[in-house]
C-alpha positions as CSV (number, residue, x, y, z in Angstrom):
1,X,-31.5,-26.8,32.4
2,X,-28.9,-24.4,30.9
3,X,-29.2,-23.5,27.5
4,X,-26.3,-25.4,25.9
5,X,-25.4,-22.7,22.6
6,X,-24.7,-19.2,22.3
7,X,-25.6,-16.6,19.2
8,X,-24.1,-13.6,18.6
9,X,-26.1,-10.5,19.3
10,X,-26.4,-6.6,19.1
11,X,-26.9,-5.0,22.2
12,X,-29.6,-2.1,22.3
13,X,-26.8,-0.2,24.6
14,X,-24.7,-0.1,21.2
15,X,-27.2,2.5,19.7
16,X,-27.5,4.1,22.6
17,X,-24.2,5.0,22.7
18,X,-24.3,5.8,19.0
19,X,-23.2,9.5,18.9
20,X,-20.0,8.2,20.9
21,X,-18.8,5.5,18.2
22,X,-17.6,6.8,15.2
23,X,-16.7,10.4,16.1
24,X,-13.2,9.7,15.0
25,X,-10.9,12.0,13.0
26,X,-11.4,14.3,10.3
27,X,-9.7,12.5,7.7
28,X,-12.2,9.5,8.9
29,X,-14.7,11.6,8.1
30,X,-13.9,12.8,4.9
31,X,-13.1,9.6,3.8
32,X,-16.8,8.1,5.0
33,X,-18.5,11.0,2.6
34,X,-16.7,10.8,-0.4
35,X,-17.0,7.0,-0.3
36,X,-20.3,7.5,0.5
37,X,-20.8,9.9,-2.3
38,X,-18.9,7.2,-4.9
39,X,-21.2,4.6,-4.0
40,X,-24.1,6.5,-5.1
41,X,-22.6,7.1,-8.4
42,X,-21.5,10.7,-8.2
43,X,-18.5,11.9,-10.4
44,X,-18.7,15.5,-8.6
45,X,-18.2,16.3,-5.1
46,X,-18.3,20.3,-3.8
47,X,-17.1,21.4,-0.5
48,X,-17.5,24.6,0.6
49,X,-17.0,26.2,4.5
50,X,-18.6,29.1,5.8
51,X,-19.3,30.2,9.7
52,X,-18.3,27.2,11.0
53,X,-20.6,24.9,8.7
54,X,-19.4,22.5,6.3
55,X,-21.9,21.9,3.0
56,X,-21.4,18.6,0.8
57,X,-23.0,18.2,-2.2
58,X,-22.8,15.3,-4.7
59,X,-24.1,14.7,-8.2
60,X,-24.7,11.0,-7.2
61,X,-28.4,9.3,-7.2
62,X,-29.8,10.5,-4.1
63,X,-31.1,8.6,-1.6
64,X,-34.3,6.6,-2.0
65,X,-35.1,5.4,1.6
66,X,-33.9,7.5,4.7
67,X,-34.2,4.9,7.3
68,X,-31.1,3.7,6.0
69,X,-29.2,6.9,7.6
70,X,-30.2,5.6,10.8
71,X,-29.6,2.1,10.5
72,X,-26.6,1.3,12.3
73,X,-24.3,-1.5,10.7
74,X,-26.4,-1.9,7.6
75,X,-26.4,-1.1,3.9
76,X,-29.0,0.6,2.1
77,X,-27.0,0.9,-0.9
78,X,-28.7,-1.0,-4.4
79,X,-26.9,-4.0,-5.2
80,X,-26.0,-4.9,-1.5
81,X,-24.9,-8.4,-2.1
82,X,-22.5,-7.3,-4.6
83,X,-21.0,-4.1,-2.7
84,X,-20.9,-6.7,0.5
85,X,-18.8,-9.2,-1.8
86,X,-16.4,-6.1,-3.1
87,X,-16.3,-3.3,-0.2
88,X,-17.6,-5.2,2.7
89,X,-19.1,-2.5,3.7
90,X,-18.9,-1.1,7.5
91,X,-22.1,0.2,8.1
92,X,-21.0,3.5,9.6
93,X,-22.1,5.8,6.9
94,X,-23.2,9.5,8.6
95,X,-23.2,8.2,12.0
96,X,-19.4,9.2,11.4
97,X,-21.0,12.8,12.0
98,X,-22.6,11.8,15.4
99,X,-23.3,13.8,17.7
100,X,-23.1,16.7,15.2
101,X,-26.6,18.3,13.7
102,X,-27.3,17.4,10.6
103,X,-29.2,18.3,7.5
104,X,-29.6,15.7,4.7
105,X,-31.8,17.0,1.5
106,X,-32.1,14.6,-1.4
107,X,-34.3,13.8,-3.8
108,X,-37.3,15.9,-2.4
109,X,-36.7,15.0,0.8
110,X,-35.4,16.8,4.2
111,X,-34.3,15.7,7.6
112,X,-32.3,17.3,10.5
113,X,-30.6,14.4,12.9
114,X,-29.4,15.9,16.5
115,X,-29.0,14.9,19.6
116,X,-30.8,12.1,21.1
117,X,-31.7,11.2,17.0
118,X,-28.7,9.8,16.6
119,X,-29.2,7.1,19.4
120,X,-32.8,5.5,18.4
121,X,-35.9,8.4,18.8
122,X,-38.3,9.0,15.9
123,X,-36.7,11.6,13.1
124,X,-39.5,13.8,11.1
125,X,-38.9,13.6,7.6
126,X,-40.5,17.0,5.7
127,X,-40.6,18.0,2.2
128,X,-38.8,20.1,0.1
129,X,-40.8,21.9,-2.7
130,X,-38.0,22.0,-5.3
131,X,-36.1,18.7,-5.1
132,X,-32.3,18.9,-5.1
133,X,-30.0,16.3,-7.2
134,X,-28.1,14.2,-5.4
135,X,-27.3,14.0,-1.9
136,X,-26.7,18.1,-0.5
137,X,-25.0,17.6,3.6
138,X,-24.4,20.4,6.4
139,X,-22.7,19.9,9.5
140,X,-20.7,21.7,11.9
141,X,-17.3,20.7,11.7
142,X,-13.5,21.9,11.9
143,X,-12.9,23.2,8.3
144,X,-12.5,21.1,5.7
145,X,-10.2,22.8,3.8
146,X,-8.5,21.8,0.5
147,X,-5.1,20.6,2.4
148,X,-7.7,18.5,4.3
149,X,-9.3,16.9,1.6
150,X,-7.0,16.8,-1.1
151,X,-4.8,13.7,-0.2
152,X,-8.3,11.3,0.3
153,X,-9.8,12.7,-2.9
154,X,-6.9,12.2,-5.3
155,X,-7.2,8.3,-6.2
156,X,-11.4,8.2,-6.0
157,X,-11.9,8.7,-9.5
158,X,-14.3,11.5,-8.4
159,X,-14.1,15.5,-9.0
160,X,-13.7,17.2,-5.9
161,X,-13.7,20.9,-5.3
162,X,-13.1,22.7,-1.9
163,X,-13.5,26.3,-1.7
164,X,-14.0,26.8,-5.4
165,X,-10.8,25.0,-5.7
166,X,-10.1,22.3,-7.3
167,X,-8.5,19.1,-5.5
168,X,-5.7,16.8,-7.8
169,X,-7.0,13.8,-9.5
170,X,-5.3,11.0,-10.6
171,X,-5.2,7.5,-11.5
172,X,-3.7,5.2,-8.9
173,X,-2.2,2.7,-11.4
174,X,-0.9,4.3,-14.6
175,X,1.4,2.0,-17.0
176,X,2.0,-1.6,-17.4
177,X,0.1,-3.9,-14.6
178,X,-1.6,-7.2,-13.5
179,X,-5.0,-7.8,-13.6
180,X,-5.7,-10.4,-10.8
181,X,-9.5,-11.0,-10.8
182,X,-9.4,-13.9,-8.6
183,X,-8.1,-10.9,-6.0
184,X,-10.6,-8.2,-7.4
185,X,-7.5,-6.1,-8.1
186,X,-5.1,-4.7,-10.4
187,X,-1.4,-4.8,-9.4
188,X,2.1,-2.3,-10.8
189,X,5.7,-2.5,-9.8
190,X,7.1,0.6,-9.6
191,X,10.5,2.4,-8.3
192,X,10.3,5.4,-6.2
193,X,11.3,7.4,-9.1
194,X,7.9,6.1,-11.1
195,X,5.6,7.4,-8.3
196,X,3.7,10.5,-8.5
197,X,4.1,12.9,-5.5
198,X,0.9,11.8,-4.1
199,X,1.7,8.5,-4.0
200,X,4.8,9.7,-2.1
201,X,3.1,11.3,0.4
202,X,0.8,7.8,0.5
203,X,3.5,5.7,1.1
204,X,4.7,7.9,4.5
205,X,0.7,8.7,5.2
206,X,-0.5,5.3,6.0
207,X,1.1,4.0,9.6
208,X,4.4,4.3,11.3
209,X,7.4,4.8,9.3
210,X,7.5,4.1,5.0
211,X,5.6,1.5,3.6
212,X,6.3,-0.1,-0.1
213,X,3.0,-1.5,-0.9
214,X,-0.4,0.3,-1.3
215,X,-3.2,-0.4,-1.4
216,X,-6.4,1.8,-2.8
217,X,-9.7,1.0,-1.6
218,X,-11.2,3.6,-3.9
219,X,-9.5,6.9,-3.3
220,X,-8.6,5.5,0.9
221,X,-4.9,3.8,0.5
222,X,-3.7,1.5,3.1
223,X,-0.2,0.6,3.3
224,X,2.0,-2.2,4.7
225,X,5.8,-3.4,3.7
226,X,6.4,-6.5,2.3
227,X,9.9,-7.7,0.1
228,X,9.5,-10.9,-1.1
229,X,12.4,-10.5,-2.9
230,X,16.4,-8.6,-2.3
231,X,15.7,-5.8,-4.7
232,X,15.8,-2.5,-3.1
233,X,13.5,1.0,-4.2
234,X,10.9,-1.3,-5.6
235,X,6.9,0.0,-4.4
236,X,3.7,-2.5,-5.3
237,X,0.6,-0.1,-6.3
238,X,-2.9,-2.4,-5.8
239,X,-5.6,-0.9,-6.9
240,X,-9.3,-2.6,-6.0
241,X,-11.5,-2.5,-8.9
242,X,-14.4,-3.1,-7.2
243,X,-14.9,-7.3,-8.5
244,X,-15.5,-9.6,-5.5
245,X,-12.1,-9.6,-3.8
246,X,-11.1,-11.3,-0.4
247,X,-8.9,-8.6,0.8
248,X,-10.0,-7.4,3.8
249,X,-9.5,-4.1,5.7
250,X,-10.0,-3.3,9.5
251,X,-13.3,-2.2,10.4
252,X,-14.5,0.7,10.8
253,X,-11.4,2.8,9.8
254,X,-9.9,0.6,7.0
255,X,-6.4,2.1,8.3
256,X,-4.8,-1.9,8.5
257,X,-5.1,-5.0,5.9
258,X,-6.3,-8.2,7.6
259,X,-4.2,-10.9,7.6
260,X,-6.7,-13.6,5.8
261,X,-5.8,-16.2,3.2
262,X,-6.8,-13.7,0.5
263,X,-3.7,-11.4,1.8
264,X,-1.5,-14.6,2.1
265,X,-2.7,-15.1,-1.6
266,X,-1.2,-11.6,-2.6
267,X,1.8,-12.1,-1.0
268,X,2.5,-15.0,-3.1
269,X,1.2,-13.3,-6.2
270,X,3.4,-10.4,-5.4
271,X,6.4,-12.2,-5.3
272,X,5.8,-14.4,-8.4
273,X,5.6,-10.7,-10.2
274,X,8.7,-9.2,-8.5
275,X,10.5,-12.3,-10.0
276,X,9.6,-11.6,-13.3
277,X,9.8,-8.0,-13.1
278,X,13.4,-9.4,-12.5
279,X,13.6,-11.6,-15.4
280,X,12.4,-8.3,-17.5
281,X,15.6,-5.9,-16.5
282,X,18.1,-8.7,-17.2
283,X,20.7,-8.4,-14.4
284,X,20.5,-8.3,-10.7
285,X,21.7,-9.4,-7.8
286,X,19.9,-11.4,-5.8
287,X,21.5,-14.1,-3.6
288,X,21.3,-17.7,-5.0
289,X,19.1,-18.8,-2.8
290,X,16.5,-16.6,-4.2
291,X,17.9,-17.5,-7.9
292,X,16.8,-21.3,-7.0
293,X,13.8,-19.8,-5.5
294,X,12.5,-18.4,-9.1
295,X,13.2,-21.8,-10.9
296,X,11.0,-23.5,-8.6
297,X,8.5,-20.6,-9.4
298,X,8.9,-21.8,-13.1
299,X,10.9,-18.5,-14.0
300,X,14.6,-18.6,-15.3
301,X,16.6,-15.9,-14.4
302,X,20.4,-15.2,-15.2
303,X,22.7,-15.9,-12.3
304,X,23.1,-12.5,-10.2
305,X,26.3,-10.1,-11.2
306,X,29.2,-10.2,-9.6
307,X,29.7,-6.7,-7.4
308,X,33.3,-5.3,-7.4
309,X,34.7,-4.4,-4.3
310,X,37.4,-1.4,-4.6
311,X,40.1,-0.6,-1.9
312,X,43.1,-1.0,-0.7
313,X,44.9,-4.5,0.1
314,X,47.2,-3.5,3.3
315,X,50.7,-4.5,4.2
316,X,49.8,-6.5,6.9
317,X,48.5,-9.3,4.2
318,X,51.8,-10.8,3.5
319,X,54.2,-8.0,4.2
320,X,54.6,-6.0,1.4
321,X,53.1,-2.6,0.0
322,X,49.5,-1.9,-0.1
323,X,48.1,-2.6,-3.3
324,X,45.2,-0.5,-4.6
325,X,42.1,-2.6,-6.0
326,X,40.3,-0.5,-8.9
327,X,37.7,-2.0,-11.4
328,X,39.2,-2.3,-14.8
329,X,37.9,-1.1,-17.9
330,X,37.3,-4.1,-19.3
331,X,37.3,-7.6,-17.4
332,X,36.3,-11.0,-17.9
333,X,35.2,-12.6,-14.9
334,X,35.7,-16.5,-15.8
335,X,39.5,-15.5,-14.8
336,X,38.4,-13.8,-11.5
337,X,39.4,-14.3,-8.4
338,X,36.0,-14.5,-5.5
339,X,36.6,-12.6,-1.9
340,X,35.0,-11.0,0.6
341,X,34.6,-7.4,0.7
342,X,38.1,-5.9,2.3
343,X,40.0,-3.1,2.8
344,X,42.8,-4.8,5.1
345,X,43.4,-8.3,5.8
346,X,46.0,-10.3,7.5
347,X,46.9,-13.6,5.7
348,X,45.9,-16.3,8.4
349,X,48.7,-19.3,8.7
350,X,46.5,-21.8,7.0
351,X,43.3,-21.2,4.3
352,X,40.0,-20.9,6.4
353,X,36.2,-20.7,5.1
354,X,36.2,-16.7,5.5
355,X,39.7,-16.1,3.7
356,X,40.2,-19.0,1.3
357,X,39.5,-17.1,-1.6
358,X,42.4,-13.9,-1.3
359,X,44.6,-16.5,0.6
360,X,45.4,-18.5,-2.3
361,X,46.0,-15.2,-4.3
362,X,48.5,-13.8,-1.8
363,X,52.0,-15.7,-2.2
364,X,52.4,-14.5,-5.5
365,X,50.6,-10.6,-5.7
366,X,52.3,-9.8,-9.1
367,X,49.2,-11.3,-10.6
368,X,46.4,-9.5,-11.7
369,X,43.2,-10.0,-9.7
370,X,40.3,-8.5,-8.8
371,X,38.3,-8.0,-5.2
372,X,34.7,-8.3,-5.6
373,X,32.0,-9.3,-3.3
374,X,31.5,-12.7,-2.6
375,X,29.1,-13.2,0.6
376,X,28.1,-16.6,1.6
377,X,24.5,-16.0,0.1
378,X,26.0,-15.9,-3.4
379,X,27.7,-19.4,-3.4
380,X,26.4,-21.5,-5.6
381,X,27.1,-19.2,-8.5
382,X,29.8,-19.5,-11.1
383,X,32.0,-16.8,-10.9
384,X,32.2,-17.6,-7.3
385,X,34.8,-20.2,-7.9
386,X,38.4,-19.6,-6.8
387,X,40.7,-18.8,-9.4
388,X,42.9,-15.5,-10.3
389,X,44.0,-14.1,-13.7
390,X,47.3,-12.6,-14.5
């Protein structure tokens, strides 16, 4: 009879084909260390290159059982439930070094991983008679030089040198923010002109094209774009603080944000805070659709400013001399008259939904009026109402 269920499984040909998985890029390789390295405590990373070999050593605990360097898709790390409920951790750990030989010295302890060790043969572990703090790495590699490295050490909270020199560290959020705990993460609005030149270089780093939020999984940011609301130059910084979140990223790289109900969650939170970052400033000009949209959000927001519109008003409106539109000095806009943007336009024989506004103001243009922008995603404002001042 045939068996009626099926159960998901790990073939043995995966490890075999170990040394082939995870070879990936340099940055994914740097990045695999030092997170490694942060999630055994250390607050010092040193990098140095010589003949073709790259040394890492970290200040971090060490590592207390080795077989966890050869356990594919598990965690050896203390704590695993927790780290599984805040990193959701992948698993990959050094295999990101496979094929490469390895040497791995910590806490008394020595092991070399070549070859066919990578895929599932027996590794000898020997001792070291003067044990080493932390975990001390060396691999051949491409170099990792400081322009490498830099850029994924910035935001880990760690000390990194390459080279003697020492990598820029900084903290990913710095000013006012949001502490969402039921997301595991703390969230800033920022303009362009707030961000620090790394998180410049972050926002054009992570995928095609420029991206306005970040996110930092612990010195790795992952970006996407997102504008819940019509206000331009404005960046989100989210920075994981390492609580139980639901954000997810793709596995193994974490170079893409999955699209769970936890991400649908900060969508929502990050427009709720866009509207009152809103509210804060004062003025603004969103369209009144958007207006309505904060009320029902619970958050009361002045109706958007009206935006002049300057030019010249040609003949061909009602035969007679172009008249120059300028922004006066001082104006009060109950008295204004609401058009579209123009430069020219020809009076049509009867008022229609596009010209209504300037047609009424056209028989007579010895009055004073004003142009300003009036699009269809502004009605339902105030000022918006036809009428001219002389």
């Amino acid at each position: 009879m045939m068996n009626r269920t099926i159960q998901a499984q790990v073939n043995p040909r995966l490890l075999g084909k170990a040394n082939r998985l995870f070879t990936g890029s340099l940055p994914g390789r740097i990045i695999e260390i030092l997170q490694n390295a942060r999630r055994a405590g250390a607050t010092r990373v040193t990098i140095t290159n010589h003949n073709g070999q790259v040394t890492v050593v970290d200040n971090g605990t060490g590592i207390a059982d080795f077989q966890g360097l050869l356990d594919l898709g598990g965690s050896n790390w203390p704590s695993n439930d927790a780290l599984e409920a805040s990193e959701d951790p992948a698993g990959v750990g050094l295999f990101c070094l496979a094929p490469r030989k390895l040497a791995v010295r910590s806490n008394g302890t020595r092991v070399v991983i070549e070859g066919d060790s990578w895929r599932g043969p027996a590794v000898e572990l020997t001792e070291v008679p003067q044990p080493v703090q932390g975990t001390h790495l060396q691999f051949e590699d491409e170099p990792w030089n400081k322009d490498a490295v830099e850029s994924l050490a910035v935001f880990t909270g760690m000390s990194v040198t390459v080279d003697g020199a020492a990598c820029a560290r900084e903290p990913f959020i710095n000013g006012h923010h949001q502490h969402e705990s039921a997301l595991g993460c703390r969230i800033q609005i920022a303009t362009y002109g707030d961000l620090s030149p790394w998180h410049r270089r972050a926002t054009h780093a992570v995928g095609v094209g420029s991206t306005n939020v970040l996110i930092n999984f612990h010195g790795q940011t992952v970006g996407f774009n997102y504008r819940p609301v019509d206000v331009s130059d404005l960046y989100y910084l989210i920075d994981l603080t390492g609580e139980p979140t639901g954000i997810r990223l793709m596995l193994p790289a974490r170079t893409q944000v999955v699209e769970n109900p936890a991400f649908e969650q900060l969508k929502q939170v990050l427009e709720r805070l866009t509207y009152l970052y809103v509210q804060q400033h004062g003025s603004h000009r969103l369209p009144f659709e958007q207006y309505l949209r904060a009320r029902e959000l619970g958050i009361e927001l002045p109706e958007s400013e009206p935006v002049y519109q300057v030019g010249l008003l040609g003949e061909d409106a009602c035969g007679v001399n172009p008249v120059e539109v300028t922004k006066p000095e001082q104006f009060n806009w109950p008295g204004a008259i609401a058009s579209t943007p123009i430069t020219t336009v020809t009076k049509p024989t009867k008022p229609t939904p596009t010209y209504w506004p300037l047609w009424g103001s056209l028989p007579n243009l010895s009055c004073r009026w004003i142009s300003h922008a009036a699009t269809t995603d502004m009605r339902g404002q105030s000022w918006r109402q036809f009428s001219k001042s002389r």
